[in-house]
Each structure stands twice: as C-alpha cells, then as structure tokens.
C-alpha positions in Angstrom: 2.7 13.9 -20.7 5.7 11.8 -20.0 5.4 8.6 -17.8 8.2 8.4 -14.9 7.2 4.7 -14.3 6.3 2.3 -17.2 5.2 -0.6 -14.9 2.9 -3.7 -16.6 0.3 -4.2 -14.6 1.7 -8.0 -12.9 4.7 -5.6 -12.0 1.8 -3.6 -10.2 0.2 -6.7 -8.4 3.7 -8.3 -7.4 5.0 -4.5 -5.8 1.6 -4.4 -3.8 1.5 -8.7 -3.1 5.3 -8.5 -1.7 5.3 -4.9 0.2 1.3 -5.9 2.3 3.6 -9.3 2.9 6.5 -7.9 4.2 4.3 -5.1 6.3 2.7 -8.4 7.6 -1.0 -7.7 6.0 -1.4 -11.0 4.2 -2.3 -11.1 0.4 -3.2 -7.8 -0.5 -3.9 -6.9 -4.5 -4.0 -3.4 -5.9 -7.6 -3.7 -6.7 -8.2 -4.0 -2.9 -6.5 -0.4 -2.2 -8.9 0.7 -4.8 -11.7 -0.1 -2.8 -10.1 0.7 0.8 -9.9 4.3 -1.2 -13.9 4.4 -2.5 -14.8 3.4 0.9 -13.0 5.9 2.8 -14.0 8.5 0.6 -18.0 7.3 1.0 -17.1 7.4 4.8 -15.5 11.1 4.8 -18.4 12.2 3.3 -18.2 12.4 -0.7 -21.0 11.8 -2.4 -21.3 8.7 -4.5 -21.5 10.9 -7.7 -17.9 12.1 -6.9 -16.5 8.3 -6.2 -17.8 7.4 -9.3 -16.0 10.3 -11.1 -12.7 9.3 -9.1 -13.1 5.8 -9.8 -13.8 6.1 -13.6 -17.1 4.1 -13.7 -19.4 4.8 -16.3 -22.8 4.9 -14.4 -23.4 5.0 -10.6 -25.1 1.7 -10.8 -21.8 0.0 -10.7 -20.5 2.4 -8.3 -23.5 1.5 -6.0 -22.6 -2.0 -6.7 -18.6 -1.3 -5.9 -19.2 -0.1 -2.2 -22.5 -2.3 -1.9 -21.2 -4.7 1.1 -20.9 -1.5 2.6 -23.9 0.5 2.2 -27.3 0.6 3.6 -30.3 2.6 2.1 -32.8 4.3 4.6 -36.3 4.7 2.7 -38.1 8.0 3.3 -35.1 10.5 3.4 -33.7 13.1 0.9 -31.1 11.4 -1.5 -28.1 13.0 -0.1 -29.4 11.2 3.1 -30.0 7.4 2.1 -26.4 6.1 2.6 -25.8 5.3 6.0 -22.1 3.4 6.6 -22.4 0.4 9.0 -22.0 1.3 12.6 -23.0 4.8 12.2 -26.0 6.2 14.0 -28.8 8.1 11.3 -29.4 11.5 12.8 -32.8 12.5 12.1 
C-alpha cells in the first residue's frame, strides 16, 4: 500500500493546533478529534463494541474508560440498553 502523505506525528499536531486556531476554536490537538469521533459515533447509535473496533483498543474496558465523562449506566436493563448519553431521556 503506498502512503500519499508521510507526515511525523508533530507535523500532525501543528496542522490540527494552527487550522482549530485560524477557524477561531482555540487549542485543539488531534487526539481531541479522536474523541469528538468516538463520541459521536456512541451518540448515532454504534455500539461500544464497534467504537472499540474503530478505535483500535484492545479491550472494551478502555473504551468504556475513553467515552466515560460521557456515559451513564442505568442498572436493570438489557446491555444494549445501559448507555444513556447525557441529556437524553431513557425510553422505557
């Protein structure tokens, strides 16, 4: 597979840094559009077995830890049920 950009990571971090600066975001890192993208994935509905595939972690423990300011866990519901996104209402 050939590469069409052979950027070092610091290359990485000062495109992101100087482009969130000039669009007037403030300090932005590339790690931080990683999570904006777990989290918006979690809130369209993927499950956290299918972050944690994107995302490359090696358990969902640390998945559950990535997106953990973000979650909340309802006791007594079905698994697929038990993350609920702050500000959402629980149906059931």
């Amino acid at each position: 597979m050939s590469r069409i950009f052979d950027f070092t990571p610091d290359t990485v971090y000062a495109i992101v840094r100087d482009t969130a600066r000039a669009a007037g975001l403030g300090l932005l890192a590339p790690h931080d559009l990683r999570r904006t993208a777990a989290r918006l994935m979690l809130q369209g509905g993927a499950g956290l077995d299918q972050i944690q595939k994107i995302l490359g972690h090696a358990s969902i423990q640390t998945t559950e830890r990535y997106l953990g300011s973000q979650l909340e866990l309802r006791a007594g519901r079905a698994a697929t049920d038990l993350i609920v996104l702050p500000g959402r209402k629980v149906l059931g």
